[in-house]
C-alpha positions in Angstrom: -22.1 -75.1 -75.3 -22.2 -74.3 -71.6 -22.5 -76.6 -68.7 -25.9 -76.6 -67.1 -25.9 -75.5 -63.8 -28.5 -77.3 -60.6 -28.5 -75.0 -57.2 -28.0 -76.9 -54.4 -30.1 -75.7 -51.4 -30.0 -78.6 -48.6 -27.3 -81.1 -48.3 -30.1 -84.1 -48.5 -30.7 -83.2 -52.3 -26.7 -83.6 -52.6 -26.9 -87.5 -52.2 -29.1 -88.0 -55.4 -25.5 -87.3 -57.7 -23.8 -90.3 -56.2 -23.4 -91.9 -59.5 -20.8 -94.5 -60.6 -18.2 -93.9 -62.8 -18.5 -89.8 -62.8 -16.1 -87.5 -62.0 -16.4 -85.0 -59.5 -14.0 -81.6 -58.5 -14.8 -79.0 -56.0 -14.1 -76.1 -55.6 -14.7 -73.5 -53.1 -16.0 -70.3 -55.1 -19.2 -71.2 -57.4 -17.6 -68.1 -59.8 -14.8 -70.5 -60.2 -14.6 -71.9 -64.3 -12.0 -74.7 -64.4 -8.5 -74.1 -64.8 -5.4 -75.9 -64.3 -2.1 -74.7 -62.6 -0.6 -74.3 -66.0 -3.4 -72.6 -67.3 -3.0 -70.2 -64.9 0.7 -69.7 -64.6 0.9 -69.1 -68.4 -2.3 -66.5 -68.3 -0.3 -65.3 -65.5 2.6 -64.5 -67.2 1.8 -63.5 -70.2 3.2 -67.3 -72.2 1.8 -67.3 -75.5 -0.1 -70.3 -76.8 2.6 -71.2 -79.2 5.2 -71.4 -76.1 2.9 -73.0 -74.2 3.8 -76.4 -75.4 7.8 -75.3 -75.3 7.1 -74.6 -71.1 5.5 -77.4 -70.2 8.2 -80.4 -71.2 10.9 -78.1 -70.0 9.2 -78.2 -66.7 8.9 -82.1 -66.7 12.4 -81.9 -67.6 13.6 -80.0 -65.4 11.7 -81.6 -62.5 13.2 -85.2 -64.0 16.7 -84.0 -63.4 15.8 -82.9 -59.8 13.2 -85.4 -58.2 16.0 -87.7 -56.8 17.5 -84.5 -54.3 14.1 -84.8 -52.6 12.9 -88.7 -52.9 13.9 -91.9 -52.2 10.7 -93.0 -55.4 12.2 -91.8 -58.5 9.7 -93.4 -61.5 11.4 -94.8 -64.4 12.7 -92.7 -66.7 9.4 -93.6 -69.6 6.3 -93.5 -66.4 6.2 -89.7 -67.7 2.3 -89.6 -66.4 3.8 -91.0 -63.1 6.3 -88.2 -63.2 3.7 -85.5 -63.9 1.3 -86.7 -61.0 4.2 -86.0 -58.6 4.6 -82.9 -60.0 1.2 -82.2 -59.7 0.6 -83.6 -56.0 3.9 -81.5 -55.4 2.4 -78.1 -56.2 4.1 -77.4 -59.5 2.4 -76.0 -62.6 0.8 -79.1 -64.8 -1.6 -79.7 -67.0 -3.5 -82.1 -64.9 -6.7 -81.3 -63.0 -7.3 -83.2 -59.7 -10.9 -84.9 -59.8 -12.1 -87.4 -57.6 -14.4 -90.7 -57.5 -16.1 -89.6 -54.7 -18.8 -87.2 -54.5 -18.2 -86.5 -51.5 -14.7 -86.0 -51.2 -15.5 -83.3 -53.8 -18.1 -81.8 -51.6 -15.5 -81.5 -48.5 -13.4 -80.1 -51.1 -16.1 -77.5 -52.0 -17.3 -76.5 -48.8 -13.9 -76.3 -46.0 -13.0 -73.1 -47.1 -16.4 -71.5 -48.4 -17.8 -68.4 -47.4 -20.6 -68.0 -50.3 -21.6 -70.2 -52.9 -19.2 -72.9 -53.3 -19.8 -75.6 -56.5 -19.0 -79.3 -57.2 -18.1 -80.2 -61.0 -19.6 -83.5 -62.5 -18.5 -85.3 -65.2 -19.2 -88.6 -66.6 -15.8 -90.2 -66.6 -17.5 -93.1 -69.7 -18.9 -90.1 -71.9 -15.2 -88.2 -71.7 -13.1 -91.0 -72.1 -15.4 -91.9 -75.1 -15.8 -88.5 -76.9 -11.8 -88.1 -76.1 -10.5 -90.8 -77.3 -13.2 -90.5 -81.1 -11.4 -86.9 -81.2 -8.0 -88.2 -81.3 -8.2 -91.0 -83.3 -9.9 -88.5 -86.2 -7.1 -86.2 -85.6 -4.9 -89.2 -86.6 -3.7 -90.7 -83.4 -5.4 -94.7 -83.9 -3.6 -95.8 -80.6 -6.0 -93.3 -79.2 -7.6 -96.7 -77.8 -5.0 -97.3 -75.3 -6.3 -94.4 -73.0 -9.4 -96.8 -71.8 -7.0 -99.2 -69.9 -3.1 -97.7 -69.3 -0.9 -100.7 -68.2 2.5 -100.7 -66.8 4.5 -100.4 -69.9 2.0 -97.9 -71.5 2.6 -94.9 -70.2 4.9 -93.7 -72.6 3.0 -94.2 -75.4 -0.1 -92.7 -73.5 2.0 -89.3 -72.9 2.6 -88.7 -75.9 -0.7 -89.4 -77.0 -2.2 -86.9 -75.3 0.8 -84.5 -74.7 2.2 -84.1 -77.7 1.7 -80.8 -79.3 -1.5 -80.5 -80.9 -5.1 -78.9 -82.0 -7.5 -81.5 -80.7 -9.4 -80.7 -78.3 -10.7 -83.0 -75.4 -10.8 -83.6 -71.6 -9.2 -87.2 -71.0 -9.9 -89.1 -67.8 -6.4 -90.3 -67.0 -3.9 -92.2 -64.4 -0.7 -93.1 -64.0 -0.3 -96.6 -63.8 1.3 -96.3 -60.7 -1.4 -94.2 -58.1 0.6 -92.4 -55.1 -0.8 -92.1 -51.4 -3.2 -89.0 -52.1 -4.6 -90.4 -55.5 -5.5 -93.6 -53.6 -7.0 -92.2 -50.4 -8.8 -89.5 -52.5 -9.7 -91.7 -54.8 -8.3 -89.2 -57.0 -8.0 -88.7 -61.3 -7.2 -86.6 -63.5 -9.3 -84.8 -66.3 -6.7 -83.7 -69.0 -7.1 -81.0 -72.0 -5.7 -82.4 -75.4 -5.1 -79.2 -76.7 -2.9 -76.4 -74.7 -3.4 -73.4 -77.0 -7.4 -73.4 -75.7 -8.7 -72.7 -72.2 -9.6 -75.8 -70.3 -13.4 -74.8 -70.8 -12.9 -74.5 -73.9 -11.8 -78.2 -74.2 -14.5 -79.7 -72.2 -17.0 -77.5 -74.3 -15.8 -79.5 -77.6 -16.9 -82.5 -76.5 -20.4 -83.2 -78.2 -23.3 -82.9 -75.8 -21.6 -81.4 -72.9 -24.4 -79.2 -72.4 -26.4 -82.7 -71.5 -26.9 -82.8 -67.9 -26.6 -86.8 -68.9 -22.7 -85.8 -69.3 -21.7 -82.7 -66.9 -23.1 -81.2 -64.3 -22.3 -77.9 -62.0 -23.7 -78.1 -58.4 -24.0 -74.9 -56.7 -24.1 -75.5 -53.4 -25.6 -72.7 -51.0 -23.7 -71.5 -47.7 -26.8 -72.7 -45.9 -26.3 -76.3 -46.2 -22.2 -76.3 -45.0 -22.3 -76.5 -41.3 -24.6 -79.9 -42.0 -22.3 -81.1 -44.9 -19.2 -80.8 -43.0 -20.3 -82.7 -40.1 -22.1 -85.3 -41.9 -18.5 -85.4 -44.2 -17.0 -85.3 -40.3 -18.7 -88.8 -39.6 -18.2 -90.4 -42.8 -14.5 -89.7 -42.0 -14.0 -87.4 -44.9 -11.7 -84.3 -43.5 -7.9 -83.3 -43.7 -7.5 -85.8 -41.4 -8.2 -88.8 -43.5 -7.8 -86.9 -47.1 -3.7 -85.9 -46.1 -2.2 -88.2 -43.7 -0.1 -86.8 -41.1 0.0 -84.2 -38.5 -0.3 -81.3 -41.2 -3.8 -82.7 -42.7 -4.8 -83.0 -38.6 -3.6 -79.7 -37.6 -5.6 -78.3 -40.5 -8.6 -80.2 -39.6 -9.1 -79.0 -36.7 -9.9 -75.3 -38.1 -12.7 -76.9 -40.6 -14.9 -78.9 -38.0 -14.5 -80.2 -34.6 -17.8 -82.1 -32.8 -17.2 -78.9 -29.3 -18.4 -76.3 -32.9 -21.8 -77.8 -32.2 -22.1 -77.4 -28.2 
């Protein structure tokens, strides 16, 4: 299955995908499939699929052991999902993939740094979690159902639901219980793989009917349409600015769109 593809030639056609409860990731090269950090560090070095598990919870380990050097916040010890969103908004290797709530945040996303086609992945967050969830529980894992709603002393039981080593595939909408400052402003998620040893295409591919544009959707988005898209996104007070607080997310702002670009 493949996902079907819809070109995006004018940034007015772009508001017709607002849709409520999907999932949407940008990302600035159209050419782009979808990959996580981890993904890519263990395709970059060569880590076979039967390590792949081995790497990953000696990476949460190690960054368990380390985390209080740096921050004041250190999650409890069983909040690993909390653990592994630090990690992730941190810049290390995970097997989380950022997504977002908001169209448009994905479209800023998309289009800051593009200098050809750029594209915006869809997914309906209802139709993952659902299809998920069925997978797991046939591979044996009945407290599969506790992915739909994660509360506060869940997340132990969650990780190793869907960390855990295994063959079943899926893409899982997930959260830690606990959201930190960039998952909140960027009204951020995550879209898991269930099963390591497969690419993260490949996971999302197992899930029946993802070649539905019902399901998932990737919007190509034409150069043409980003000096409109970035200053409509300007004026809805989607930038660096607002999407990374502080004087780095400003600084970098600046170089994306300022109102003199237009005089």
């Amino acid at each position: 299955m493949t996902i079907p593809i819809v070109d995006i030639a004018s940034w007015s056609d772009v508001h017709s995908y607002v849709r409520s409860g999907w999932l949407f990731r940008g990302q600035s090269s159209a050419a782009w499939g979808l990959k996580t950090s981890f993904e890519r560090l263990c395709d970059r070095r060569g880590i076979q699929a039967d390590d792949r598990y081995r790497l990953e919870r000696a990476l949460l380990r190690d960054f368990t052991r380390s985390l209080h050097q740096y921050s004041a916040h250190v999650p409890r010890p069983d909040c690993k999902i909390e653990w592994l969103s630090i990690m992730q908004h941190h810049g290390a290797p995970t097997r989380l993939l950022d997504f977002t709530y908001s169209l448009y945040v994905a479209c800023y996303f998309a289009l800051e740094a593009a200098d050809s086609e750029s594209a915006v992945w869809a997914i309906r967050g209802p139709w993952a979690l659902r299809e998920s969830v069925q997978a797991l529980k046939e591979s044996g894992k009945s407290d599969a159902v506790r992915l739909k709603e994660i509360h506060e002393n869940d997340e132990d039981v969650c990780f190793e639901l869907v960390f855990a080593e295994s063959t079943t595939c899926a893409a899982i909408p997930l959260n830690p219980f606990r959201l930190n400052e960039r998952l909140r402003i960027q009204k951020g998620v995550f879209l898991v793989p269930g099963n390591l040893t497969k690419s993260y295409m490949e996971n999302l591919e197992s899930l029946p009917e993802s070649d539905n544009e019902d399901n998932a959707i990737k919007l190509v988005l034409s150069p043409s349409i980003r000096a409109e898209a970035l200053e409509s996104l300007f004026y809805m007070n989607i930038s660096r600015t607002s999407l990374f607080p502080g004087l780095d997310g400003y600084a970098q702002s600046l170089g994306v769109y300022h109102p003199t670009f237009i005089q």
